[in-house]
PDB file with SEQRES, HELIX, SHEET and CRYST1 records, atoms N, CA, C and O in Angstrom:
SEQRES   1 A   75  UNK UNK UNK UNK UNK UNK UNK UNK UNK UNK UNK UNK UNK          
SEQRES   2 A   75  UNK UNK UNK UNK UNK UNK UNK UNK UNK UNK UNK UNK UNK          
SEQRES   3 A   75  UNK UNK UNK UNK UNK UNK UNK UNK UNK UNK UNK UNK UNK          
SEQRES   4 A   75  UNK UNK UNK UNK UNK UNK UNK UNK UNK UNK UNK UNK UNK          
SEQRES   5 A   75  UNK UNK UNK UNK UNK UNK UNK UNK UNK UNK UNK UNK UNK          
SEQRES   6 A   75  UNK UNK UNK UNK UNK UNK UNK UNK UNK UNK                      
HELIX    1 AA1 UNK A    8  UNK A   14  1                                   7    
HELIX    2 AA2 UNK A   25  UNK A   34  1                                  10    
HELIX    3 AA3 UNK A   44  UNK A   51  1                                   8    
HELIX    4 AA4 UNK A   58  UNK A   70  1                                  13    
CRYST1    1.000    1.000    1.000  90.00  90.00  90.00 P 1           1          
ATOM      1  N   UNK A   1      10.766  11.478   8.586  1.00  0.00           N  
ATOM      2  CA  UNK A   1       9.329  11.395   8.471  1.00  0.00           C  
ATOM      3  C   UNK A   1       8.711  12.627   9.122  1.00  0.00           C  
ATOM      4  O   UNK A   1       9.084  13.077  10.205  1.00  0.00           O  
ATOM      5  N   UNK A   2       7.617  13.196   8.280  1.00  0.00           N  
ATOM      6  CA  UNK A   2       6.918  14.117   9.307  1.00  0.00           C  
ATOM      7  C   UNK A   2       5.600  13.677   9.414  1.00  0.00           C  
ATOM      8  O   UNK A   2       5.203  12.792  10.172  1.00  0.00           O  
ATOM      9  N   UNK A   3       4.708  14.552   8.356  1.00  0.00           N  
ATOM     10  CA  UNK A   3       3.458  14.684   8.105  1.00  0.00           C  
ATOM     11  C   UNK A   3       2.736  15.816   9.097  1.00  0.00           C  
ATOM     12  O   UNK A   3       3.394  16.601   9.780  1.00  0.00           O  
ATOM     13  N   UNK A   4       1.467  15.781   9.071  1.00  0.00           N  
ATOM     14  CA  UNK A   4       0.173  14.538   8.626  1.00  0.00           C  
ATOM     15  C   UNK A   4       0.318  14.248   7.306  1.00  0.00           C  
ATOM     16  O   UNK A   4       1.153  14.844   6.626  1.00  0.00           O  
ATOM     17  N   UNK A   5      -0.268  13.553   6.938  1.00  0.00           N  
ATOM     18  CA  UNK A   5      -0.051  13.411   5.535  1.00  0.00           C  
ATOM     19  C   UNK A   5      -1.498  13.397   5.375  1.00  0.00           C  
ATOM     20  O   UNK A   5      -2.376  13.024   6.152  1.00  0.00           O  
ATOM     21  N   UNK A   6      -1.559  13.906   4.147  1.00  0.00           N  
ATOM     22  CA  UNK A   6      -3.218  13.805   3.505  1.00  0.00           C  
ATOM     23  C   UNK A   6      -3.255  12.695   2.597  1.00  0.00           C  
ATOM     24  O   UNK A   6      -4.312  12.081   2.740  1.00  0.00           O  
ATOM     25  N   UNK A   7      -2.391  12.119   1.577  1.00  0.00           N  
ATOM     26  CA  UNK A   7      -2.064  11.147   0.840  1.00  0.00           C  
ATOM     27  C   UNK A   7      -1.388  10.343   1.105  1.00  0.00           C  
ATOM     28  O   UNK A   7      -0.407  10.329   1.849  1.00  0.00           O  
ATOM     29  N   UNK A   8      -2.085   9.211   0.219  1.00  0.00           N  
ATOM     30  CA  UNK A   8      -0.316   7.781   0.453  1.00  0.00           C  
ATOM     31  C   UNK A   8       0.602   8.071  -1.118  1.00  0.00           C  
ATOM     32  O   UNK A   8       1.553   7.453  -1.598  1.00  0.00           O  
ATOM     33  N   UNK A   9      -0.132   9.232  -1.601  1.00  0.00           N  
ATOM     34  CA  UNK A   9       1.471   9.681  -2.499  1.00  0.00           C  
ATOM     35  C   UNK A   9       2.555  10.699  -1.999  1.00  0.00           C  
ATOM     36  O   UNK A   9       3.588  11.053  -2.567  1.00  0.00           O  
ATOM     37  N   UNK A  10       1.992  11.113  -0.662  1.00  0.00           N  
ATOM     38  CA  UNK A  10       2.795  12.347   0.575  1.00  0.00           C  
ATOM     39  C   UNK A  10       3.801  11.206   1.012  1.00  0.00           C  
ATOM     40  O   UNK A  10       5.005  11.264   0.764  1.00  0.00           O  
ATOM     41  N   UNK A  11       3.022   9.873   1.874  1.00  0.00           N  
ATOM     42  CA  UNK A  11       3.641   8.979   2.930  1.00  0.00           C  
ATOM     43  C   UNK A  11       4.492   8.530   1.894  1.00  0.00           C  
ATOM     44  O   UNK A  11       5.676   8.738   2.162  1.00  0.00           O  
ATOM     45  N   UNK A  12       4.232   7.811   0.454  1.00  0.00           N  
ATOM     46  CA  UNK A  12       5.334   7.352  -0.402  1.00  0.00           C  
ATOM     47  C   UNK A  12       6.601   8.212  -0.375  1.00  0.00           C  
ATOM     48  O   UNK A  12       7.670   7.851   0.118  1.00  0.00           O  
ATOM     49  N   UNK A  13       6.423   9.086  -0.809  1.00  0.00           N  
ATOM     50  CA  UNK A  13       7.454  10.284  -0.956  1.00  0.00           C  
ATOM     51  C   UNK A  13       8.223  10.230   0.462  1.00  0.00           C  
ATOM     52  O   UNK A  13       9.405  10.107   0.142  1.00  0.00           O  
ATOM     53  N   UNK A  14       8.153  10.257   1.660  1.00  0.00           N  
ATOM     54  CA  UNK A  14       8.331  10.718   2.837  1.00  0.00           C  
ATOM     55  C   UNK A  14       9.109   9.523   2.933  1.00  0.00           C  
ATOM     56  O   UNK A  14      10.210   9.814   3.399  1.00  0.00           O  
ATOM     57  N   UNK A  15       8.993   8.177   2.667  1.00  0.00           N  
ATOM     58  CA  UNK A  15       9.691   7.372   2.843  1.00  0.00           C  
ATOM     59  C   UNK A  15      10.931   6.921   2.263  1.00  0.00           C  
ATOM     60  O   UNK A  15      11.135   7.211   1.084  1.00  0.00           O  
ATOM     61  N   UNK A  16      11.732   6.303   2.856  1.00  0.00           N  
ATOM     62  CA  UNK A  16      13.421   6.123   2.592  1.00  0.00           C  
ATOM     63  C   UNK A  16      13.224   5.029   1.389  1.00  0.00           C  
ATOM     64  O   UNK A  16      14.226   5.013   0.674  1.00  0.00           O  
ATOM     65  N   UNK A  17      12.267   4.161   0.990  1.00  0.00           N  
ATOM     66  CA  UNK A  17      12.318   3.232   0.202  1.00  0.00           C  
ATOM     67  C   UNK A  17      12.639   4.148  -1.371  1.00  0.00           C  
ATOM     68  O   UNK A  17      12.581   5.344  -1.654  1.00  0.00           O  
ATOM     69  N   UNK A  18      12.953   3.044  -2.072  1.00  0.00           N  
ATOM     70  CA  UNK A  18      12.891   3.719  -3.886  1.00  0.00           C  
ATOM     71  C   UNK A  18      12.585   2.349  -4.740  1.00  0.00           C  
ATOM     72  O   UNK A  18      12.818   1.180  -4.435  1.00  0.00           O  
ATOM     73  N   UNK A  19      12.086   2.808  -5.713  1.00  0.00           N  
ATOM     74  CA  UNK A  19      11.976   1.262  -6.288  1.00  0.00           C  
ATOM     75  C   UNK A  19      13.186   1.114  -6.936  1.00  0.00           C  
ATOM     76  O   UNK A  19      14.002   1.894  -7.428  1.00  0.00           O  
ATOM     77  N   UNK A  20      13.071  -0.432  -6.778  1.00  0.00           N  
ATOM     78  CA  UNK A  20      14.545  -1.240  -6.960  1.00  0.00           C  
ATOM     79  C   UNK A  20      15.207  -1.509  -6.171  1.00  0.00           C  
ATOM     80  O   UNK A  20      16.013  -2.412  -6.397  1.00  0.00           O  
ATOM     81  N   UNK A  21      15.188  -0.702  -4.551  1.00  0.00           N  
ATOM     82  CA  UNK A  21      15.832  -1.294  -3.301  1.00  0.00           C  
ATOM     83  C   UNK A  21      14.885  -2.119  -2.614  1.00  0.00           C  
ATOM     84  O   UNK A  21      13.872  -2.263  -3.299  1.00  0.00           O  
ATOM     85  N   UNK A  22      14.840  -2.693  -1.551  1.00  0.00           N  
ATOM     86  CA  UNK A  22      14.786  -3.859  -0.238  1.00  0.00           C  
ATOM     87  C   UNK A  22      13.870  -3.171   0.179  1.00  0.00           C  
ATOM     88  O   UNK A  22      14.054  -2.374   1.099  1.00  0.00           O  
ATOM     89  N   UNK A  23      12.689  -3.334  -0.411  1.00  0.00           N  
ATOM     90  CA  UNK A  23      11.332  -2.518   1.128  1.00  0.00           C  
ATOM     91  C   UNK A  23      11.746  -3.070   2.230  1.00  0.00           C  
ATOM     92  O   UNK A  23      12.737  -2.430   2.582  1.00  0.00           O  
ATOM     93  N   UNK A  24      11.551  -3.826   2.893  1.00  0.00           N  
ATOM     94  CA  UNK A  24      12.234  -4.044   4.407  1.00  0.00           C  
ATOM     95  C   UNK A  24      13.392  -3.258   4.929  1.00  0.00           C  
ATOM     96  O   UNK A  24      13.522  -2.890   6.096  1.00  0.00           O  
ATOM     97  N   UNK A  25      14.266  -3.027   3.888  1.00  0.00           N  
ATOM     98  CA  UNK A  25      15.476  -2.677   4.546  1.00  0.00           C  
ATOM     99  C   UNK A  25      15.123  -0.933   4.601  1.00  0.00           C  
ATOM    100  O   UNK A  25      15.725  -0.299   5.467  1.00  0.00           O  
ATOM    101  N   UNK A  26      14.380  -0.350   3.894  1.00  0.00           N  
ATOM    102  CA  UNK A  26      14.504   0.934   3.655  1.00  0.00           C  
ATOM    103  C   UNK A  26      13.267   1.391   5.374  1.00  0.00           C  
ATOM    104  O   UNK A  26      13.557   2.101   6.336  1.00  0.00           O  
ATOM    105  N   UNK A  27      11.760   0.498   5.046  1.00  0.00           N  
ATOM    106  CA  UNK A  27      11.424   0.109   6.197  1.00  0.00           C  
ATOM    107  C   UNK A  27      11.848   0.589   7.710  1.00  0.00           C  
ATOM    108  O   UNK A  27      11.609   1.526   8.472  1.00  0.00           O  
ATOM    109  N   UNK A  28      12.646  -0.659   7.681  1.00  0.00           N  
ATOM    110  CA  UNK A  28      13.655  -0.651   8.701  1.00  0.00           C  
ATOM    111  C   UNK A  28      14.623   0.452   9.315  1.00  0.00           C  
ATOM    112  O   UNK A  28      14.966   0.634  10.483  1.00  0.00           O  
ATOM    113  N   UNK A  29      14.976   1.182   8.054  1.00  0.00           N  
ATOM    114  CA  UNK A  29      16.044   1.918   8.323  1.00  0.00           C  
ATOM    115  C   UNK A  29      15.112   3.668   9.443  1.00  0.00           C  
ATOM    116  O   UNK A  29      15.459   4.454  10.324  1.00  0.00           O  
ATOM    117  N   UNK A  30      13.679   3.351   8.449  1.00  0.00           N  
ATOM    118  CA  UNK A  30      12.649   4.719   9.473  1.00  0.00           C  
ATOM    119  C   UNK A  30      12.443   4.539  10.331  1.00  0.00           C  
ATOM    120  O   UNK A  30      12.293   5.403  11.194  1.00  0.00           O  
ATOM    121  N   UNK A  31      12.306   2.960  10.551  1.00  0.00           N  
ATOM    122  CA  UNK A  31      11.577   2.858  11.613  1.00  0.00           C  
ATOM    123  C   UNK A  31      12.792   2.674  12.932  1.00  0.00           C  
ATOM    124  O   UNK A  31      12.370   2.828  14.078  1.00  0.00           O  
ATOM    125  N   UNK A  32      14.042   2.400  12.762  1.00  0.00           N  
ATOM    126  CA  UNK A  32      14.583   2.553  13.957  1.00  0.00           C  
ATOM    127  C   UNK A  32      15.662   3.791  13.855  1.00  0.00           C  
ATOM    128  O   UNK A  32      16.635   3.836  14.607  1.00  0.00           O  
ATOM    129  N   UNK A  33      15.375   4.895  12.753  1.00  0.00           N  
ATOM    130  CA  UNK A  33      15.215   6.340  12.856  1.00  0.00           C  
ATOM    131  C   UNK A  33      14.259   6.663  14.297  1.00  0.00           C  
ATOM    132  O   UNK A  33      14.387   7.201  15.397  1.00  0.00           O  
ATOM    133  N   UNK A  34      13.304   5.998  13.537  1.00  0.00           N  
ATOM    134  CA  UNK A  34      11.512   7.021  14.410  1.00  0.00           C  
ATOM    135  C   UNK A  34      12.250   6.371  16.467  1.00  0.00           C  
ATOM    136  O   UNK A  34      12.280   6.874  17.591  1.00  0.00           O  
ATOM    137  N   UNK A  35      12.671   5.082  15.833  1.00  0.00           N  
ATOM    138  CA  UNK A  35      12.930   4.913  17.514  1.00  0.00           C  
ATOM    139  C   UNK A  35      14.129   5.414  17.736  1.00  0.00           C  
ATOM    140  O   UNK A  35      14.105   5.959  18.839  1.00  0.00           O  
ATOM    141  N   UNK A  36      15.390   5.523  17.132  1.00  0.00           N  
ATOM    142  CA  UNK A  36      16.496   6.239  17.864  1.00  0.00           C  
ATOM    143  C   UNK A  36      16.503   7.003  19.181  1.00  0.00           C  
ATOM    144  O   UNK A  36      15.660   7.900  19.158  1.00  0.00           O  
ATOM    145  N   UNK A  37      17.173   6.935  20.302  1.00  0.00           N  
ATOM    146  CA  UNK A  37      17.568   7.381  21.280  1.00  0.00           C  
ATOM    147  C   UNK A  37      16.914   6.800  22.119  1.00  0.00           C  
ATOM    148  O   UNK A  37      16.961   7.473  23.149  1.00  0.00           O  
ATOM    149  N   UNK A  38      16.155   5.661  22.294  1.00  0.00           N  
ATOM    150  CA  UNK A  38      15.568   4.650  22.932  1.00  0.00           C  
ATOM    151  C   UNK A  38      15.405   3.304  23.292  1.00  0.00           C  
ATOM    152  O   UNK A  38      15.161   2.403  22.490  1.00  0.00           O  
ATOM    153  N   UNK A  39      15.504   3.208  24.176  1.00  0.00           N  
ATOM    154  CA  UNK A  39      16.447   1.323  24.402  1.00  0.00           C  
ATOM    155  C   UNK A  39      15.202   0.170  23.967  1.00  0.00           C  
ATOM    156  O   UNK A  39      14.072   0.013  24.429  1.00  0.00           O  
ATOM    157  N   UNK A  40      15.778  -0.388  23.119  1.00  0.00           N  
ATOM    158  CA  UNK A  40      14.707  -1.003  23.061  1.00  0.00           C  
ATOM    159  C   UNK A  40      14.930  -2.972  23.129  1.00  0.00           C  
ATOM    160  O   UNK A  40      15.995  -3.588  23.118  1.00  0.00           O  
ATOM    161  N   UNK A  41      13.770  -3.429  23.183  1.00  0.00           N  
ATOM    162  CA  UNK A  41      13.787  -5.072  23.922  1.00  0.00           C  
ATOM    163  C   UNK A  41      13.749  -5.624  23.026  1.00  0.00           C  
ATOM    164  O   UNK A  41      13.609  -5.069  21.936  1.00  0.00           O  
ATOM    165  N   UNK A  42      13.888  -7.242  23.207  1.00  0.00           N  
ATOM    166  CA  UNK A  42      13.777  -8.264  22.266  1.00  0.00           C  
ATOM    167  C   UNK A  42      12.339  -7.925  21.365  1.00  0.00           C  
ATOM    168  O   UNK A  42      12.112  -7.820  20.160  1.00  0.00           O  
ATOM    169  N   UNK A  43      11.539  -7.819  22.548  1.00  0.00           N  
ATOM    170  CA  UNK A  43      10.128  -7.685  21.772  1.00  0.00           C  
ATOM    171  C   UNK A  43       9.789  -6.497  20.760  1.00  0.00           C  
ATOM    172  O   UNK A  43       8.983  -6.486  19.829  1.00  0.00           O  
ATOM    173  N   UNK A  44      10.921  -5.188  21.371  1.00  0.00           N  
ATOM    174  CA  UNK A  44      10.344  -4.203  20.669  1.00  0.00           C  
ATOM    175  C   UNK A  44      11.187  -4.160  18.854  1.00  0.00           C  
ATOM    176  O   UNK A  44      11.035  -3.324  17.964  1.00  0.00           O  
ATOM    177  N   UNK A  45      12.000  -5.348  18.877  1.00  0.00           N  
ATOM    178  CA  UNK A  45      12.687  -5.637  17.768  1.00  0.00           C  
ATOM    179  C   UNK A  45      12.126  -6.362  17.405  1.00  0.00           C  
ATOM    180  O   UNK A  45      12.828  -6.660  16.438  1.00  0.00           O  
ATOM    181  N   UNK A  46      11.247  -7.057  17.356  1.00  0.00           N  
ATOM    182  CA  UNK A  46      10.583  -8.330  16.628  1.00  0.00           C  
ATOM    183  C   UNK A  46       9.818  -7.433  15.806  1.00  0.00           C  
ATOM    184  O   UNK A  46       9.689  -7.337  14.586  1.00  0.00           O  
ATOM    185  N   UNK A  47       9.239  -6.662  16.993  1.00  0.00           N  
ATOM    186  CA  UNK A  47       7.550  -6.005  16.087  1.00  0.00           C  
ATOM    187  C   UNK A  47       8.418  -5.276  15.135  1.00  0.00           C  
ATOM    188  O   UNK A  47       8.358  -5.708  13.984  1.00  0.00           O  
ATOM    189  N   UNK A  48       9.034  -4.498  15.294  1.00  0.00           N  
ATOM    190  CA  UNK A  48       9.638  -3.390  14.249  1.00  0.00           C  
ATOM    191  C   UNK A  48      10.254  -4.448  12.758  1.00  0.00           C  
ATOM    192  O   UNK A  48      10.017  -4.315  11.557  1.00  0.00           O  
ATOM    193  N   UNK A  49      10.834  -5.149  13.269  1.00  0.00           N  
ATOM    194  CA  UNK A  49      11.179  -6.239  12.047  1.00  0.00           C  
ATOM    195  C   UNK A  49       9.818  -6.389  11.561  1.00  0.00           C  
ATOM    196  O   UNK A  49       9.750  -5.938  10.417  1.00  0.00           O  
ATOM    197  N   UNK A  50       8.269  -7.023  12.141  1.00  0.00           N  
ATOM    198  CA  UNK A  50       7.915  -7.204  11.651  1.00  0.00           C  
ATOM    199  C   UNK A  50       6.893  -6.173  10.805  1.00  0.00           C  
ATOM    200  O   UNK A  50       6.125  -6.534   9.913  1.00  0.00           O  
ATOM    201  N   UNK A  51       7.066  -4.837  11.288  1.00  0.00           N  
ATOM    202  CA  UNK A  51       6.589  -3.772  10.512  1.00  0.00           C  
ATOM    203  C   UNK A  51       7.199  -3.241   9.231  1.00  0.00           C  
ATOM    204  O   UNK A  51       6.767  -2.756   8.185  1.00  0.00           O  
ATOM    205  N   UNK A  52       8.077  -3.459   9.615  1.00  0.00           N  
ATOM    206  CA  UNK A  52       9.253  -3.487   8.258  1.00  0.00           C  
ATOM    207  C   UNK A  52       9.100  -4.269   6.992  1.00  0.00           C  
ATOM    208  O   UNK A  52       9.646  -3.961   5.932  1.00  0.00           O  
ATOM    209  N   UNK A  53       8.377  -5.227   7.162  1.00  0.00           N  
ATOM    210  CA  UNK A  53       7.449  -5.764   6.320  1.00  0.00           C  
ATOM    211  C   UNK A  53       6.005  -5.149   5.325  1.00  0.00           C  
ATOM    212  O   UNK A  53       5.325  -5.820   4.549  1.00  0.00           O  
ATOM    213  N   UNK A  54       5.870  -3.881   5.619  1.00  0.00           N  
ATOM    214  CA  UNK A  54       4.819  -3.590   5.304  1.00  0.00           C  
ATOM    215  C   UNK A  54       4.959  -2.176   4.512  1.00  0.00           C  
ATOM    216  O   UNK A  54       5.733  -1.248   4.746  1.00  0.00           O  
ATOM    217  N   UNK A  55       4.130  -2.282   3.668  1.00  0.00           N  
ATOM    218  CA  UNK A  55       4.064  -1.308   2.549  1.00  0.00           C  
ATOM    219  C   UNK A  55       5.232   0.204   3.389  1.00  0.00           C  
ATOM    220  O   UNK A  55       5.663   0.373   4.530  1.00  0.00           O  
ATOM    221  N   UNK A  56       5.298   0.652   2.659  1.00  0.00           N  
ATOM    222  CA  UNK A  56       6.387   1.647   3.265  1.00  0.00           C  
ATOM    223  C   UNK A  56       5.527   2.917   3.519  1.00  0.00           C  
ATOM    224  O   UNK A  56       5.799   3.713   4.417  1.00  0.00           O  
ATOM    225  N   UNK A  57       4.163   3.101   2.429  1.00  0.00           N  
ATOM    226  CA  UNK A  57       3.527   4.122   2.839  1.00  0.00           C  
ATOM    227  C   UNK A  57       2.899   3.719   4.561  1.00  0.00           C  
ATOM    228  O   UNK A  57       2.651   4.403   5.554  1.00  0.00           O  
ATOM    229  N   UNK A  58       2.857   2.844   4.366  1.00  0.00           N  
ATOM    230  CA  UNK A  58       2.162   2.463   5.669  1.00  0.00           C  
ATOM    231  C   UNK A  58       3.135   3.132   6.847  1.00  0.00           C  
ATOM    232  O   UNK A  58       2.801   4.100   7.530  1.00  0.00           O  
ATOM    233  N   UNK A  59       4.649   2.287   6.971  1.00  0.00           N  
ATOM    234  CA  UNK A  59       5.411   2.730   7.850  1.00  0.00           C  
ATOM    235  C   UNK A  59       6.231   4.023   7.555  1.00  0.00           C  
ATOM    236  O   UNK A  59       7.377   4.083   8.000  1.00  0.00           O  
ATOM    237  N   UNK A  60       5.712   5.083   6.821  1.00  0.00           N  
ATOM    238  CA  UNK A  60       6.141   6.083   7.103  1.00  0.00           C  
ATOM    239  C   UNK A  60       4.801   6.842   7.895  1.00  0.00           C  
ATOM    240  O   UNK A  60       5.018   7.684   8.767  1.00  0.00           O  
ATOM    241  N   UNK A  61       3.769   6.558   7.605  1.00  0.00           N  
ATOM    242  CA  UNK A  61       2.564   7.004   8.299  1.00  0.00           C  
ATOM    243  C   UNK A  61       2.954   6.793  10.211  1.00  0.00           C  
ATOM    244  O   UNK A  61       2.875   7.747  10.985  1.00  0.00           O  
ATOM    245  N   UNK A  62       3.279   5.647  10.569  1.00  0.00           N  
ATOM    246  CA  UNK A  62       3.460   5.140  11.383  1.00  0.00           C  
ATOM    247  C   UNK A  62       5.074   5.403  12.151  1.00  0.00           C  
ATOM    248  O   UNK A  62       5.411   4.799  13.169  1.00  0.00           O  
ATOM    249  N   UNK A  63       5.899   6.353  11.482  1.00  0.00           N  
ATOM    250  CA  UNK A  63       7.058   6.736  11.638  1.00  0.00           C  
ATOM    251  C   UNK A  63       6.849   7.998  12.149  1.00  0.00           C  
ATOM    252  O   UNK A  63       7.327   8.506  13.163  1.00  0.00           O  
ATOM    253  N   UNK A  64       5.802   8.612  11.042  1.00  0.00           N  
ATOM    254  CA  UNK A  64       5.295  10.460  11.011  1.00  0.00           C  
ATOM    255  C   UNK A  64       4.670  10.508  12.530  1.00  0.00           C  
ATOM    256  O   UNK A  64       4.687  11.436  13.338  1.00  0.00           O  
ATOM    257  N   UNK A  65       4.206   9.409  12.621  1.00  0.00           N  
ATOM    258  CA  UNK A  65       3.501   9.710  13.793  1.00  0.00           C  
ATOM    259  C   UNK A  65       4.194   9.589  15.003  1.00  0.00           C  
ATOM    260  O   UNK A  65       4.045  10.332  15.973  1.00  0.00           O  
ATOM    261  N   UNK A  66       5.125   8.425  14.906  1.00  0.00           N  
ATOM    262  CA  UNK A  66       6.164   8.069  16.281  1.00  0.00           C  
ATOM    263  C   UNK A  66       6.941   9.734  16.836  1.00  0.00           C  
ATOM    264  O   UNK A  66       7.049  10.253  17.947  1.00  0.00           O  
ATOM    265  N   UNK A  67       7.422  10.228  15.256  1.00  0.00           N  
ATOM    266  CA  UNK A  67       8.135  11.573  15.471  1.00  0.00           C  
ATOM    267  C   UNK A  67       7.212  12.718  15.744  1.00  0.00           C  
ATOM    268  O   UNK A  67       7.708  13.601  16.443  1.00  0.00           O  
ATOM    269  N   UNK A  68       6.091  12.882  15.382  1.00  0.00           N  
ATOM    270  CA  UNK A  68       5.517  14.101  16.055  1.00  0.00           C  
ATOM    271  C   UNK A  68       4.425  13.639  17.292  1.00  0.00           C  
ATOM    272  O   UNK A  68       3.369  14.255  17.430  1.00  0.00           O  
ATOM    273  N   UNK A  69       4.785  12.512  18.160  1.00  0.00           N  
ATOM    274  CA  UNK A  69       4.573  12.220  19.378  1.00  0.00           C  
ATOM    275  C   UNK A  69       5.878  12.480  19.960  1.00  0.00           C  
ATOM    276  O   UNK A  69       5.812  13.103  21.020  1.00  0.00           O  
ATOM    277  N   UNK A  70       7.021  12.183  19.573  1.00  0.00           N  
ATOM    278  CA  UNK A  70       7.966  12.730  20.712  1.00  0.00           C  
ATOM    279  C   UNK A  70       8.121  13.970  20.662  1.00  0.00           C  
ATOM    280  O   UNK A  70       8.812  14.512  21.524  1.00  0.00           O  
ATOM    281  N   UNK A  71       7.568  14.655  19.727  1.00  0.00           N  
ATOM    282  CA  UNK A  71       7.572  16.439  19.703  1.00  0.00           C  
ATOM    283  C   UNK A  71       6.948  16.987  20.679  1.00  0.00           C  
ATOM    284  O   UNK A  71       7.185  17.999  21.338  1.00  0.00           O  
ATOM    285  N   UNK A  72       5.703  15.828  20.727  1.00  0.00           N  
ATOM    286  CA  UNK A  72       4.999  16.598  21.394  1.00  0.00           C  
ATOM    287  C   UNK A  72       3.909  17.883  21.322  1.00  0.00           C  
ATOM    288  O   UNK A  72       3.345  18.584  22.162  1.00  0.00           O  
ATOM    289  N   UNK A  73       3.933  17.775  19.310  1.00  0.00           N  
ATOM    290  CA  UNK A  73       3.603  18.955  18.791  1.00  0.00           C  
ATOM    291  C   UNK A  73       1.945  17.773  18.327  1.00  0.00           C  
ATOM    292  O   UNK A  73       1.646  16.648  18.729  1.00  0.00           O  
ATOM    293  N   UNK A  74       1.352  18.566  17.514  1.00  0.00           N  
ATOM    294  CA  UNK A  74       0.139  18.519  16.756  1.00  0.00           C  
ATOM    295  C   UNK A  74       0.185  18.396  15.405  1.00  0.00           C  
ATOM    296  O   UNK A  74      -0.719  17.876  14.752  1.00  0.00           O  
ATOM    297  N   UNK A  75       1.290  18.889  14.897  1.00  0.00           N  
ATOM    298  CA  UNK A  75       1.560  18.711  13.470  1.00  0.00           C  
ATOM    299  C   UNK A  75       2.319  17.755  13.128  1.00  0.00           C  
ATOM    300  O   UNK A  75       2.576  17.566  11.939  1.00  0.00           O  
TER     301      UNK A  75                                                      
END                                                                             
């Protein structure tokens, strides 16, 4: 994931989903990308399961952003 994204046809693209696979699972698979190298709790697995649920443009928006906060950058 990067971004910013100006579109949700950028965030579509950016995301691991395709049609015909498991939105959740593809979901899932960014979003504990975006968290990799970080320990995470019962709780912080619930929410992510339950984000994983949600449109994929959404959680790549929300991925783009996890990763260019640990950058630390602006872009």
């Amino acid at each position: 994931m990067t971004g910013p994204f100006e579109t949700e046809a950028e965030a579509r693209q950016a995301s691991s989903y395709r049609p015909g696979c498991d939105i959740s699972a593809g979901n899932m698979a960014d979003l504990l990308a975006a968290a990799s190298g970080r320990e995470l709790g019962a709780y912080d697995r619930r929410i992510i399961a339950w984000l994983a649920m949600w449109e994929p443009e959404a959680v790549a928006v929300v991925c783009g952003l996890i990763g260019r906060a640990r950058r630390g950058g602006a872009s």
